[in-house]
C-alpha positions in Angstrom: 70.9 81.7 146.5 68.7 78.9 146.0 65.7 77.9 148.1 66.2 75.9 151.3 63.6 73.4 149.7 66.0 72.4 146.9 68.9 72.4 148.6 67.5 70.2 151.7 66.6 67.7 148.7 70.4 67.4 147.5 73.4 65.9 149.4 76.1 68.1 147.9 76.8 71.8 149.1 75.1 73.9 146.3 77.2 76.6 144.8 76.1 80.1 144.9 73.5 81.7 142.9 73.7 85.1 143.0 70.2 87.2 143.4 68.5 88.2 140.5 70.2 85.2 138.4 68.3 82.4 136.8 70.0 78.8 137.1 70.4 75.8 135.5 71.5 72.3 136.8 72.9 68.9 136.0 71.2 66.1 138.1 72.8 62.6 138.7 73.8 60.1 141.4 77.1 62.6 142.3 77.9 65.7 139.3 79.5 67.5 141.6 82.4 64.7 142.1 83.9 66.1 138.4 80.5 66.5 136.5 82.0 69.0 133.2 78.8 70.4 132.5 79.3 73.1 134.8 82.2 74.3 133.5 81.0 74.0 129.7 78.0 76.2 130.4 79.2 79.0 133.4 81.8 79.7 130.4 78.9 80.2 128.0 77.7 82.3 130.5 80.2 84.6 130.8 81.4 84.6 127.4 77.6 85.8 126.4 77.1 87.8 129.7 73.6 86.2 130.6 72.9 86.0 134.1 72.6 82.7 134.8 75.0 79.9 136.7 74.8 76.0 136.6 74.9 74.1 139.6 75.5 70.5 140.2 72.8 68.6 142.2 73.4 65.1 143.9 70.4 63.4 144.8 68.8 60.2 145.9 66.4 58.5 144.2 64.0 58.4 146.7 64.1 62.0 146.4 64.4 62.6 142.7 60.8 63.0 141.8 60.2 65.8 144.6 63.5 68.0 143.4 61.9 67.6 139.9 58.9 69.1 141.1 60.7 71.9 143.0 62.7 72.5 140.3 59.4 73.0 137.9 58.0 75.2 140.2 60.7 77.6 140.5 60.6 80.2 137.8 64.5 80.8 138.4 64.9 77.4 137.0 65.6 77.2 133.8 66.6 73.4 132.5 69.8 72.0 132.1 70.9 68.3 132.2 70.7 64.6 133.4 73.5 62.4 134.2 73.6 58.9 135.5 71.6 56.9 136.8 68.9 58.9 136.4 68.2 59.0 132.5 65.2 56.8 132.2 63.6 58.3 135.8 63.7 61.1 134.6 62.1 60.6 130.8 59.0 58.7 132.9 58.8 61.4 135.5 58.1 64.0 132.3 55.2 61.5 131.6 55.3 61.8 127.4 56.9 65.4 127.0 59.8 64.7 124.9 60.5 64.7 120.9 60.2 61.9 118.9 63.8 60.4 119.0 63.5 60.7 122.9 60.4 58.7 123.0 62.0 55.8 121.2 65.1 55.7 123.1 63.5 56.2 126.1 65.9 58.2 128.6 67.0 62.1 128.5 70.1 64.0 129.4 68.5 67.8 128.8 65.7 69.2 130.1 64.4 72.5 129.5 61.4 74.9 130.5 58.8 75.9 127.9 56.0 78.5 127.2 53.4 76.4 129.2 56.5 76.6 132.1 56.7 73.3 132.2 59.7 70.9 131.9 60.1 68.9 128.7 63.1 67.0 128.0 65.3 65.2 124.9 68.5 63.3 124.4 71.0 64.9 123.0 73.7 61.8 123.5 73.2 60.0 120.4 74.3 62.9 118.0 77.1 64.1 119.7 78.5 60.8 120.1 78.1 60.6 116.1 79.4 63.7 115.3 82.4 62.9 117.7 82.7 59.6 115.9 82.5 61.4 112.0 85.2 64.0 113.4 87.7 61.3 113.2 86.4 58.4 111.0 84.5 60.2 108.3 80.8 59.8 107.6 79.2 56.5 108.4 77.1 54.8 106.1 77.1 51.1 106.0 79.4 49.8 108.4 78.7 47.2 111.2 78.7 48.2 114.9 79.2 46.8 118.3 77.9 48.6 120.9 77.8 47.5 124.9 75.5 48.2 127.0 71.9 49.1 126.9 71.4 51.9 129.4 70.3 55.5 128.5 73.6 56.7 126.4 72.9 53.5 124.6 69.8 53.9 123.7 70.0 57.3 122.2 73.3 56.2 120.4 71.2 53.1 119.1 68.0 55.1 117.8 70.0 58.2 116.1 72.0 55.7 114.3 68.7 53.9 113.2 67.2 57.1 112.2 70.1 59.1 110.6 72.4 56.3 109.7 70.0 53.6 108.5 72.6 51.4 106.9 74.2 50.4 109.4 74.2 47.6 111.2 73.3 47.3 114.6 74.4 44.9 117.6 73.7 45.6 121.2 75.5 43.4 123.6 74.0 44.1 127.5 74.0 41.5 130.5 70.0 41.3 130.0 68.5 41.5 127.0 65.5 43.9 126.9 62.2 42.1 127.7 58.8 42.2 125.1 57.3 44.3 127.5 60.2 46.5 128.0 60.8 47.6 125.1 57.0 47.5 123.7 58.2 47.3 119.8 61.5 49.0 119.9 64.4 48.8 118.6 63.4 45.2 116.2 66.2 46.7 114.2 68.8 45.7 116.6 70.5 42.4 117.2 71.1 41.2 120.5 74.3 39.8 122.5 75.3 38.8 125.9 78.2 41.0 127.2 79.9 38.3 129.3 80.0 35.9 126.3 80.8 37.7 122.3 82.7 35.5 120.5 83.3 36.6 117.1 84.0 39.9 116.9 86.0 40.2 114.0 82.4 41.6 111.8 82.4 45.1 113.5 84.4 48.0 112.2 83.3 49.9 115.4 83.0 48.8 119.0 81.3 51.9 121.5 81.4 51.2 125.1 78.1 52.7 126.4 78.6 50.8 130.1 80.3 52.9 132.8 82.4 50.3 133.2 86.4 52.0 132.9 84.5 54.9 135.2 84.9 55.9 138.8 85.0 52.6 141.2 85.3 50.5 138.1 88.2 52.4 136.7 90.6 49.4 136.9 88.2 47.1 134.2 87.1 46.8 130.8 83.9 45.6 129.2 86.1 43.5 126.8 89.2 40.7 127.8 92.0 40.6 126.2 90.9 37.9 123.8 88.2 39.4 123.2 90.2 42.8 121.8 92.5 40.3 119.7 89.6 39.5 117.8 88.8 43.2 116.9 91.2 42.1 114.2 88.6 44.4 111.4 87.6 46.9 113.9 88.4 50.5 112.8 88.2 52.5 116.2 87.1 51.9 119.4 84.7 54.2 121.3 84.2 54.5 124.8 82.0 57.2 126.2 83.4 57.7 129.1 85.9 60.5 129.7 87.1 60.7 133.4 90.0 59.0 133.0 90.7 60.6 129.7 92.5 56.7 128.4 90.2 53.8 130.0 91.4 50.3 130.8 89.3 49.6 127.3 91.1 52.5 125.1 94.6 51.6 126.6 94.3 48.0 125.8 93.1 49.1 122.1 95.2 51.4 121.1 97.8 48.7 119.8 95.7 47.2 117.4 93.0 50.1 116.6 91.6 53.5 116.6 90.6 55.1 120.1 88.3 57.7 120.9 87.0 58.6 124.5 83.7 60.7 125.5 85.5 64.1 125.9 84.2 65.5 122.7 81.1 63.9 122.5 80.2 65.2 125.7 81.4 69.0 124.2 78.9 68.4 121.4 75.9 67.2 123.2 76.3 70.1 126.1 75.8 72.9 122.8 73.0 70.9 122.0 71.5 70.8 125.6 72.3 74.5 125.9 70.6 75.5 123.0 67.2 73.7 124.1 67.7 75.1 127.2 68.3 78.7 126.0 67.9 79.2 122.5 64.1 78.3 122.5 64.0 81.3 125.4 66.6 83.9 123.7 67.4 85.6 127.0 66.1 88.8 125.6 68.1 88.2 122.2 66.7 87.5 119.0 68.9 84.9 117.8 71.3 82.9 120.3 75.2 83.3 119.5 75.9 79.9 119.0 79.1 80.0 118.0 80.0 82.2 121.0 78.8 78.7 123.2 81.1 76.9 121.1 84.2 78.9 121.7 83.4 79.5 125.5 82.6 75.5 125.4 85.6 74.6 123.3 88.4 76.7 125.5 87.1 74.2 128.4 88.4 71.3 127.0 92.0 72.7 126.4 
């Protein structure tokens, strides 16, 4: 079980741990509501028979910083991941011990324990979303892209693609553009829109929805109108990141005229990634990690 400490700093009921297993946990607003981390990684777990379980963790943000603490103190802990809102609280809370790409973007969704025992973290949201993306389209190179929203998916989405795919062309539309001080120097690649008012749309061969707008209590909307999607009249495929429900308001009024692709496999392909910071940097007693084991216990989840 875990410690009384941990769980006093949570608002969900914990599952069980069992004694003499290590664990690993998602943190955000509310996993446990349908978080699919869980179920990607216990099946890794069982597939490769190490003795570890990940738990969802609900927390406050008044009490986020503590349970990070706790967390890093308890040697049971052994990383896991970061869901919404808590991206960028967390990459400050780890006060500069992150990789490169996460320091420019600025948020992570894995965190892991180290040698030195304590936690560092990275985003591993920006190349799964890509990978998901080249499953379908093919590689991208030059093309021009749309992407709303500027929260922490975003912003990992925005500096892979400026790293890896440098040809591109980037266009971030968000309800507040980023301030000087904010973004201290970042991301002058990118050009800037307001959400509530794009007009021509008919540049971008690919829209992503990085809002969590078509999510949860906003289920019912989309980031776009209708007129807006009639002027996706070049637009290859639309993205949306979400995955719960599997067809958005955004993807159902798409599909007509475009391409559609939600968040399911992206979110397969980033949780390898996370998993393998997590455990193949520790090796659980093994000299290499089975990674295609993870992909095959990972993979039969989504079926």
């Amino acid at each position: 079980m875990l410690s009384n400490r941990i769980c006093d700093l949570v608002t969900n009921e914990v599952a069980y741990v069992p004694d003499g297993f290590s664990y690993t946990a998602i943190l955000g607003a509310n996993p446990s509501a349908g978080a699919r981390s869980p179920r990607l990684w216990n099946a890794a777990y069982d597939n490769l028979g190490i003795p570890c379980k990940m738990v969802a963790l609900d927390v406050q943000v008044e009490n986020l910083a503590h349970l990070l603490a706790t967390l890093q103190s308890d040697e049971r802990f052994l990383g896991g991941c970061v869901a919404v809102p808590y991206k960028e609280a967390v990459f400050r809370w780890l006060n500069g011990r992150v990789d490169e790409h996460t320091f420019i973007c600025g948020a992570v969704n894995s965190i892991f324990r180290v040698r030195s025992n304590l936690i560092f973290g990275s985003n591993t949201d920006g190349v799964g979303a890509i990978e998901s993306l080249e499953s379908l389209v093919g590689q991208l190179y030059d093309e021009t892209v749309l992407i709303l929203g500027f929260g922490g998916t975003a912003k990992s989405i925005v500096s892979y693609l400026s790293c890896c795919r440098p040809s591109m062309s980037i266009t971030v539309a968000c309800r507040n553009e980023p301030t000087e001080a904010l973004m201290a120097g970042k991301f002058t690649y990118v050009q800037w829109g307001d959400l509530d008012s794009l007009v021509e749309l008919r540049q971008f061969d690919l829209v992503i929805n990085a809002t969590s707008i078509g999510y949860g209590n906003q289920d019912h909307f989309s980031p776009l109108t209708q007129k807006m999607i009639k002027n996706l009249t070049n637009t290859r495929l639309v993205f949306d990141v979400v995955y719960q429900p599997a067809e958005t308001t955004l993807l159902r009024m798409c599909k007509s005229s475009c391409a559609t692709l939600n968040g399911l496999e992206m979110n397969y392909r980033q949780a390898i990634r996370a998993f393998h910071n997590t455990h193949g940097r520790r090796s659980e007693g093994r000299e290499i990690l089975d990674l295609q084991s993870v992909e095959e216990a990972m993979l039969s989840q989504l079926k």
